[in-house]
C-alpha positions as protocol buffer text, in pm:
chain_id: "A"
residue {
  index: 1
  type: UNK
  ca { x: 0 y: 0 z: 0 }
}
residue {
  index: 2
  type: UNK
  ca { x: 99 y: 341 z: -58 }
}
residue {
  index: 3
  type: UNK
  ca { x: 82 y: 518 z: 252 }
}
residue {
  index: 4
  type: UNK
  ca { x: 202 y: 862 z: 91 }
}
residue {
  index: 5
  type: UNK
  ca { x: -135 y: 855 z: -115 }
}
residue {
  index: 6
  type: UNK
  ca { x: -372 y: 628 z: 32 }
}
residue {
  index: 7
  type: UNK
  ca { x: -648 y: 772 z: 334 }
}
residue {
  index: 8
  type: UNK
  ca { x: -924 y: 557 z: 436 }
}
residue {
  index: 9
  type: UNK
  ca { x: -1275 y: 730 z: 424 }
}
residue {
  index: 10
  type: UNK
  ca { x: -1289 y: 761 z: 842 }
}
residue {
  index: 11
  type: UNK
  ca { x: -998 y: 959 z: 790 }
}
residue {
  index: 12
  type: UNK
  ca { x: -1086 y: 1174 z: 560 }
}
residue {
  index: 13
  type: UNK
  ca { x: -1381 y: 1271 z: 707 }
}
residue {
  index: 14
  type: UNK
  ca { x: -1169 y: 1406 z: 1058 }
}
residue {
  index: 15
  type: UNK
  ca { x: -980 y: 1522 z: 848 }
}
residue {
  index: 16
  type: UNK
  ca { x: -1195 y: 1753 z: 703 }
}
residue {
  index: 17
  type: UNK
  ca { x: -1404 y: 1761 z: 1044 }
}
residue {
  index: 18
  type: UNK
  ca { x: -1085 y: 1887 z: 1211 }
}
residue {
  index: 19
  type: UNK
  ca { x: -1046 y: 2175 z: 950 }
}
residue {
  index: 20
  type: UNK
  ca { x: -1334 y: 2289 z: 995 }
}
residue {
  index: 21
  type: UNK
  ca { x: -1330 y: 2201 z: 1375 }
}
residue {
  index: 22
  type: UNK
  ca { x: -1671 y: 2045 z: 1381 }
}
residue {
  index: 23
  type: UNK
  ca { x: -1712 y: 1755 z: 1570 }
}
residue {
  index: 24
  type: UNK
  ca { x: -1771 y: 1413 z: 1430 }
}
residue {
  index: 25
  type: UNK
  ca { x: -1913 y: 1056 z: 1547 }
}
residue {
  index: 26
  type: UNK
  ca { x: -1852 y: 759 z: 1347 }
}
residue {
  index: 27
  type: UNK
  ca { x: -2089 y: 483 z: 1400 }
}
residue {
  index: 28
  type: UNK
  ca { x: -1981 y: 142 z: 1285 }
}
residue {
  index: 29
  type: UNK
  ca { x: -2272 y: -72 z: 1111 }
}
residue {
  index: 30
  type: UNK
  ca { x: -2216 y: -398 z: 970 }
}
residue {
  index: 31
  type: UNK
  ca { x: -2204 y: -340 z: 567 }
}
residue {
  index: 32
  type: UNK
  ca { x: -2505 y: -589 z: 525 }
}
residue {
  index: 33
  type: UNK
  ca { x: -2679 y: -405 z: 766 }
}
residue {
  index: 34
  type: UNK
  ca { x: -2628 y: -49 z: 589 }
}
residue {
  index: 35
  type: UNK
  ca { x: -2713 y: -220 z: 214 }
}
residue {
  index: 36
  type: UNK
  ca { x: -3043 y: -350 z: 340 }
}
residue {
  index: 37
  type: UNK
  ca { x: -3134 y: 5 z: 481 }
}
residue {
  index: 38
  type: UNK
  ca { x: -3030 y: 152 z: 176 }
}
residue {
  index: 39
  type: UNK
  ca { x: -3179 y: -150 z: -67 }
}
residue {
  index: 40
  type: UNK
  ca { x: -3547 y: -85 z: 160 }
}
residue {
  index: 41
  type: UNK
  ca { x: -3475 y: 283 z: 136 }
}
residue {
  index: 42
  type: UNK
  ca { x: -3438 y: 286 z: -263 }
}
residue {
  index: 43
  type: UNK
  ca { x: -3729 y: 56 z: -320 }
}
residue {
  index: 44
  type: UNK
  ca { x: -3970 y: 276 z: -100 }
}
residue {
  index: 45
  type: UNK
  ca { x: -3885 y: 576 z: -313 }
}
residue {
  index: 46
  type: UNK
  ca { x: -3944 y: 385 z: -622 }
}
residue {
  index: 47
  type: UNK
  ca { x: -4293 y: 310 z: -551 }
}
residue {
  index: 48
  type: UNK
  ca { x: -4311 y: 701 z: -399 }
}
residue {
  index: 49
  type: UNK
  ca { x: -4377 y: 579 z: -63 }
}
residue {
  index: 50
  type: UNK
  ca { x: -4126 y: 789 z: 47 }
}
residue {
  index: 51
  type: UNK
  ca { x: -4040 y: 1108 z: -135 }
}
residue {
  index: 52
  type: UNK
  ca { x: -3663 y: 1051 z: -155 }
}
residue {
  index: 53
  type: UNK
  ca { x: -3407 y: 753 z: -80 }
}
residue {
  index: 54
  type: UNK
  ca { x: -3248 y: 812 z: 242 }
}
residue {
  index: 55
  type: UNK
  ca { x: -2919 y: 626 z: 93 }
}
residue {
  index: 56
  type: UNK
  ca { x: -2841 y: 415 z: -158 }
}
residue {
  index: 57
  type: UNK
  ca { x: -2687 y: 148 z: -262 }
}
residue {
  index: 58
  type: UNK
  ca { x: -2434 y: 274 z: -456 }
}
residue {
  index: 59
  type: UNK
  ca { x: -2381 y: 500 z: -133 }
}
residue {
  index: 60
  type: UNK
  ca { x: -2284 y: 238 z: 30 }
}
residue {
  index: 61
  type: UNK
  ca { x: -2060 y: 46 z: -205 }
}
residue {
  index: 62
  type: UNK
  ca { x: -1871 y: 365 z: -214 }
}
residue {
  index: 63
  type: UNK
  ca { x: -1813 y: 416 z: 170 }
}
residue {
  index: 64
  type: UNK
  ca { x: -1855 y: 72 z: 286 }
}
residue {
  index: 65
  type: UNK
  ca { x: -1486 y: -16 z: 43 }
}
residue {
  index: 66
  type: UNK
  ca { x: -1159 y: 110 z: 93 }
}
residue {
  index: 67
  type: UNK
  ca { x: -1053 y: 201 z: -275 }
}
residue {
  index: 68
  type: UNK
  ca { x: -682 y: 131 z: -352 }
}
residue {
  index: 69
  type: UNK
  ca { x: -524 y: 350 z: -648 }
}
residue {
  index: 70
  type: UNK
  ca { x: -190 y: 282 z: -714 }
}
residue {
  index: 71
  type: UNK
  ca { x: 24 y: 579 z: -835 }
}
residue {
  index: 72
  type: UNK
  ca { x: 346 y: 310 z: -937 }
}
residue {
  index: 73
  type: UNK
  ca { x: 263 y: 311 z: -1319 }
}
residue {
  index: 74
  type: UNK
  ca { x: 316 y: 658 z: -1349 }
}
residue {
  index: 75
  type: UNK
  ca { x: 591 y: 698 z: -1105 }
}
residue {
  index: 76
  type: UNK
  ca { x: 773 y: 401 z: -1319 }
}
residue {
  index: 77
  type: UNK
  ca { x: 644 y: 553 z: -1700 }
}
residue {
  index: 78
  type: UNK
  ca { x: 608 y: 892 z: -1663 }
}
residue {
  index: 79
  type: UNK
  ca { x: 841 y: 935 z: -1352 }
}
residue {
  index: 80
  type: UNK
  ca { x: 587 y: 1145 z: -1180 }
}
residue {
  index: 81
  type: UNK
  ca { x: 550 y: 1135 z: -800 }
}
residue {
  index: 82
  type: UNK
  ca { x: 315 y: 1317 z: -573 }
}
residue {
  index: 83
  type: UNK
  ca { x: 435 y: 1698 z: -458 }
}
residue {
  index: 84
  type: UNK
  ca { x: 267 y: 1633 z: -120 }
}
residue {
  index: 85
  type: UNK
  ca { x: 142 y: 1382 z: 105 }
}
residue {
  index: 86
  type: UNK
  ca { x: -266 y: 1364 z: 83 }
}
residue {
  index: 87
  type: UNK
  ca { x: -340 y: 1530 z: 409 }
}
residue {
  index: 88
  type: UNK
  ca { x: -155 y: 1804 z: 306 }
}
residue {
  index: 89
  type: UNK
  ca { x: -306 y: 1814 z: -63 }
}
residue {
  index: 90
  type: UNK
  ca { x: -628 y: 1756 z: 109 }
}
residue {
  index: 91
  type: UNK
  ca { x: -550 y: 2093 z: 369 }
}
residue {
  index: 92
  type: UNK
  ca { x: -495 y: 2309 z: 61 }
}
residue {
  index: 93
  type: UNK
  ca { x: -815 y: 2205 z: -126 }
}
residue {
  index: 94
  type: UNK
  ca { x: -989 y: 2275 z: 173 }
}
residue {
  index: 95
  type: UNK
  ca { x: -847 y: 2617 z: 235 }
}
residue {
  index: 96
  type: UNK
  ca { x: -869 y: 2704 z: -136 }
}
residue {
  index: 97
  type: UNK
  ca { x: -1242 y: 2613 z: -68 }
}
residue {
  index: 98
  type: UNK
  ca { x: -1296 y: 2792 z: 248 }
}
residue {
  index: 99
  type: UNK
  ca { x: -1148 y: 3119 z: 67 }
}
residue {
  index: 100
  type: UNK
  ca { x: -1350 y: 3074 z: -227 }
}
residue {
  index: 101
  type: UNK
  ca { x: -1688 y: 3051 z: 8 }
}
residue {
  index: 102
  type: UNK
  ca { x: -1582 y: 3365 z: 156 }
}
residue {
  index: 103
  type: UNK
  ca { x: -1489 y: 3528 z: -178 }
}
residue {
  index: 104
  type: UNK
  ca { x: -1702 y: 3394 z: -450 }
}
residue {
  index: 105
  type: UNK
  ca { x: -1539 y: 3637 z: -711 }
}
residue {
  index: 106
  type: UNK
  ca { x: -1192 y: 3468 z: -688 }
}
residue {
  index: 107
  type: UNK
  ca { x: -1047 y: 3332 z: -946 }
}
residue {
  index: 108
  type: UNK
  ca { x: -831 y: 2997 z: -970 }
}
């Protein structure tokens, strides 16, 4: 694993939390458990029981994985490596974002 790119989704979200230094609780459900709520949720909303899924599916599939990129291809064919580790990447988006919300006009 590449532990200069790679950030599981709990961290991530402190991550951000932190930034913005709002508190967070992670709850741990079983992944079953969450793609029945959001399979029930999805097919109530089909059949406009409920106005709007609550989660779906796909929802899950994306925060119930831990997605693995690998950056070696194009460190070995292009000789490109990262500038930055991802939590500092991940600092600058954020305050790039946060100045942008204050400042709408800016550009870039």
């Amino acid at each position: 694993m590449d532990t200069h790119t790679f950030m599981p989704p709990a961290r991530l979200f402190r991550t951000i939390a932190d930034f913005f230094q709002q508190p967070i609780r992670v709850h741990h459900v079983p992944y079953a458990v969450m793609m029945l709520i959001a399979w029930c949720s999805q097919w109530l909303a089909q059949r406009k029981i409920i106005k709007k899924h609550l989660l779906s599916t796909t929802d899950v599939k994306a925060f119930g994985n831990e997605f693995h990129f690998s950056i070696e291809r194009a460190a070995r064919e292009l000789n490109w490596k990262p500038r930055m580790p991802v939590e500092k990447g991940l600092e600058h988006s954020l305050q790039w974002q946060q100045k942008r919300r204050e400042n709408p006009d800016l550009v870039g």
